[in-house]
C-alpha positions in Angstrom: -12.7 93.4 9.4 -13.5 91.4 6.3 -12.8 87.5 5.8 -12.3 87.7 2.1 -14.1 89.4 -1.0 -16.1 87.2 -3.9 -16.4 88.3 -7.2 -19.1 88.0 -9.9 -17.6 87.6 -13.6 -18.9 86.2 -17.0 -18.0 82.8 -17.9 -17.3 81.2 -21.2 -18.3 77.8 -20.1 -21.3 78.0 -17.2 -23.8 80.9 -15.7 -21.1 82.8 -14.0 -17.3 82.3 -13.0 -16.8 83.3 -9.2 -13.3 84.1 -7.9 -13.0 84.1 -4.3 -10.1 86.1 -2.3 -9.1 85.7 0.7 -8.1 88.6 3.4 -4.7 88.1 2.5 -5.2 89.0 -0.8 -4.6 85.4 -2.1 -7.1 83.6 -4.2 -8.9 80.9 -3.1 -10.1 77.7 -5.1 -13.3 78.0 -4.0 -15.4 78.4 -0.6 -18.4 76.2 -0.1 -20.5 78.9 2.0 -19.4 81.4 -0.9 -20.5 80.0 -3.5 -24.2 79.3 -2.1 -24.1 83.4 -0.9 -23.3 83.8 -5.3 -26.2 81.7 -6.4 -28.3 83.2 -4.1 -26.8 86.5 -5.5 -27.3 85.9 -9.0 -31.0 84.5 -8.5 -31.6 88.0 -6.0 -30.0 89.8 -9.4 -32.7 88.0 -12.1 -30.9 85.3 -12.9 -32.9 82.4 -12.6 -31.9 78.6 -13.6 -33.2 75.6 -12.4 -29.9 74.3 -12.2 -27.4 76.8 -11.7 -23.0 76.0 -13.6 -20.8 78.1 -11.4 -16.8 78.0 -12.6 -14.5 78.1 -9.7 -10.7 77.7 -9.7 -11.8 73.9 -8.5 -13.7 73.5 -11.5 -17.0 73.8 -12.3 -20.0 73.2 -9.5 -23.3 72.9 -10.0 -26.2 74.3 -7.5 -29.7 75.0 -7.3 -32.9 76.2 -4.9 -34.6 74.1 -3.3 -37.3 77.0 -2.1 -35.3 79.5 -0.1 -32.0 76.9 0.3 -29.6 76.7 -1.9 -28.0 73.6 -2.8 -24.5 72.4 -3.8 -23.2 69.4 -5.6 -19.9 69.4 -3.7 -17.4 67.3 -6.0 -15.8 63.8 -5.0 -13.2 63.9 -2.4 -9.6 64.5 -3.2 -8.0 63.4 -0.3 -9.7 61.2 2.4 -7.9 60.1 5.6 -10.1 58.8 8.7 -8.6 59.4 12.1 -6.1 61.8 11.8 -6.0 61.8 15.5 -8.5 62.0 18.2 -12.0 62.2 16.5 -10.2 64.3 13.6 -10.8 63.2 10.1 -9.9 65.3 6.7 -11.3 65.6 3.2 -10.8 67.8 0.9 -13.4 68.5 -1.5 -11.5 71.3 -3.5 
């Protein structure tokens, strides 16, 4: 069984636009994990940036390699709301 499906289109605006779907079918704004698995895609496909502008349904992100890691600026929090309950906190970064 599969989680979801990401796919690798051209973008107007940045390097690439990735669309994420989930198993459901429904699309996804974006998924953190994903999108370093893309960049990592696009560099393994000749692609190569120093600084990499993915477009996302969240907007754009911007990552990069630090050697073999790939890096993410993850965008300022949306929603932030410290103990939820119990040692639970939530933010939503898109």
């Amino acid at each position: 069984k599969v989680d979801g499906v990401i796919l690798l289109e051209k973008s107007i605006i940045g390097d690439a636009l990735m669309r994420t779907f989930n198993r459901d079918g429904t699309e996804a704004e974006m998924c953190g994990n994903g999108l370093r698995c893309f960049v990592k895609f696009l560099k393994e496909l000749g692609i190569d940036r120093e600084v990499y502008l993915i477009q996302t349904l969240a907007g754009m992100h911007t990552a990069w390699l630090e050697e073999e890691d790939v890096c993410v600026q993850i965008p300022f929090c949306k929603n932030f709301k410290l103990n939820v309950s119990d040692n639970l906190h939530f933010i939503n970064t898109g």
